[in-house]
C-alpha positions as CSV (number, residue, x, y, z in Angstrom):
1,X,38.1,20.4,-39.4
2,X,37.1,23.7,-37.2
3,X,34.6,25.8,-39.3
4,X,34.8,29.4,-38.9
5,X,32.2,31.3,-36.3
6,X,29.6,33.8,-37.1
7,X,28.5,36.0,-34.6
8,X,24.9,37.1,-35.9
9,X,22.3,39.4,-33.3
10,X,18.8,38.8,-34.3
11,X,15.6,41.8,-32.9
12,X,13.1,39.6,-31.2
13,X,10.1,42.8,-32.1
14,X,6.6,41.7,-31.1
15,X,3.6,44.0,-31.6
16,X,0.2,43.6,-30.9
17,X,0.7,39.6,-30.8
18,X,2.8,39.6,-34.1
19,X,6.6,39.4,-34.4
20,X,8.7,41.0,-37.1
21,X,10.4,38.6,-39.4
22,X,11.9,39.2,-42.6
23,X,12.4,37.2,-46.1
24,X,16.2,36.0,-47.1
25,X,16.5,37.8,-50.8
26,X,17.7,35.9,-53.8
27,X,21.4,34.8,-53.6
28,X,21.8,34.7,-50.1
29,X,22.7,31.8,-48.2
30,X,19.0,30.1,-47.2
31,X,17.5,32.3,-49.7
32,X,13.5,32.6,-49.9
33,X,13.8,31.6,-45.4
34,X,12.2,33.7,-42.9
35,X,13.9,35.2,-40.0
36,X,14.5,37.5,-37.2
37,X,16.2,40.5,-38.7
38,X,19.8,41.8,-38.1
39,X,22.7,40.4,-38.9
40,X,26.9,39.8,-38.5
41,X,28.4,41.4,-35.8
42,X,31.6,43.3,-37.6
43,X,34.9,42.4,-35.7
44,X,35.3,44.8,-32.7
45,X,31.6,45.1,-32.8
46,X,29.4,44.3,-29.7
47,X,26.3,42.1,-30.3
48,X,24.4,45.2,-29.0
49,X,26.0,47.8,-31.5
50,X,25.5,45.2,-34.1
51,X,21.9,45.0,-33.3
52,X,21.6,48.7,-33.7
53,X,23.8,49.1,-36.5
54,X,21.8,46.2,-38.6
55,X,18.5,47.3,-37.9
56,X,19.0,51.1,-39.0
57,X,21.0,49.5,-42.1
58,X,18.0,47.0,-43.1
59,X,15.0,48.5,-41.7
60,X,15.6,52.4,-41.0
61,X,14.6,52.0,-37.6
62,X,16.6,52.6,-34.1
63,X,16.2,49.7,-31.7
64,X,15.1,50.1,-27.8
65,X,15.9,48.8,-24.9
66,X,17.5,45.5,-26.4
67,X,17.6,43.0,-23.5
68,X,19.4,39.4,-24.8
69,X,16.9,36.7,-24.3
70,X,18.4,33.5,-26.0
71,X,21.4,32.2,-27.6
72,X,22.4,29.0,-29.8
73,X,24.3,28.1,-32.1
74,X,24.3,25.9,-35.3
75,X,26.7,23.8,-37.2
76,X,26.3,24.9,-41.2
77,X,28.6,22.3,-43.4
78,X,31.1,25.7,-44.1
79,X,30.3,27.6,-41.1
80,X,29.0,27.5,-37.5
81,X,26.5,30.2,-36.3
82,X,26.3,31.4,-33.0
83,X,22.8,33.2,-32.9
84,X,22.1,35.9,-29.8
85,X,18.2,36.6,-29.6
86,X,17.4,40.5,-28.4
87,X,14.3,41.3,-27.7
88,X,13.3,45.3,-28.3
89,X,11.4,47.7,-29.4
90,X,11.5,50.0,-32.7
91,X,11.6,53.8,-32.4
92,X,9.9,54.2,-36.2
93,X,8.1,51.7,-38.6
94,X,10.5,49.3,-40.1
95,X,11.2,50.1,-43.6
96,X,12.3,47.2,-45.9
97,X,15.6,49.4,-47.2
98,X,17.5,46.2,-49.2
99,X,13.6,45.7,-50.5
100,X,13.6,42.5,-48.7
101,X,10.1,41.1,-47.7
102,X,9.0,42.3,-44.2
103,X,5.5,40.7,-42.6
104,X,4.3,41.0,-39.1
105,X,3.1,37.3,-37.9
106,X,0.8,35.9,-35.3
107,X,3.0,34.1,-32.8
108,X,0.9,31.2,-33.8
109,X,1.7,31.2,-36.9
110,X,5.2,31.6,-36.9
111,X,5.4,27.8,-37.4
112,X,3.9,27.6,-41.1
113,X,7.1,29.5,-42.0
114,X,10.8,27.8,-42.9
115,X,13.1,29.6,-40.7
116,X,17.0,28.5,-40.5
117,X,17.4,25.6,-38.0
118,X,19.0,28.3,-35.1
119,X,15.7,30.2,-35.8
120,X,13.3,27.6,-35.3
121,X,14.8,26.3,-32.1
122,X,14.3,29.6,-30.7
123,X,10.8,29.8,-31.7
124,X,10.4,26.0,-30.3
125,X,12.0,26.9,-26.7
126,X,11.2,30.3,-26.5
127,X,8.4,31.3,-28.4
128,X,6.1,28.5,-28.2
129,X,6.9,26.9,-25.4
């Protein structure tokens, strides 16, 4: 059986040591998991205007200079996710605009979180490596 593909963009935004991450909200799939924020690219969409588009929809900010830095993909039982990595910088102070939970984290610590498995592979070969 060929499960469906989901193209998601993720903002790789590090500041002063700390990377942006954001909490999963109640109902959604991996709810209560940290992770990179953006999101589903829409069909038509390029990973790059979906990075943009995501970031001013869930965090009110406008992305810079988004350069691609990683990508993987991951085999969910009713989906497959193939996850492109941007790394950028924010023009503004994110804003947590569907009230989700936003923290900054010590690259360090980044491991005492639960991210999705596409997540922590990148912060096992990119981040910490």
């Amino acid at each position: 059986m060929t499960r469906p593909v989901m193209v998601v963009v993720a903002a790789v935004v590090e500041r002063n040591g700390c990377l942006l991450v954001t909490r999963r909200q109640a109902g959604a799939h991996l709810e209560g998991y940290w992770e990179f924020p953006g999101g589903k690219c829409h069909p038509g969409e390029s990973r790059d205007q979906a990075l943009r588009r995501e970031m001013l929809e869930e965090l009110d900010v406008e992305v810079v200079g988004p350069q691609e830095v990683f990508e993987t993909s991951h085999a969910y039982p009713e989906h497959t996710v193939e996850l492109h990595f941007f790394r950028c910088s924010l023009n503004g102070a994110p804003r947590p605009v569907l009230g989700q939970e936003v923290r900054w984290v010590p690259r360090a610590d980044l491991v005492k979180l639960q991210f999705p498995p596409a997540d922590a592979e990148f912060i096992a070969h990119f981040l910490l490596s």
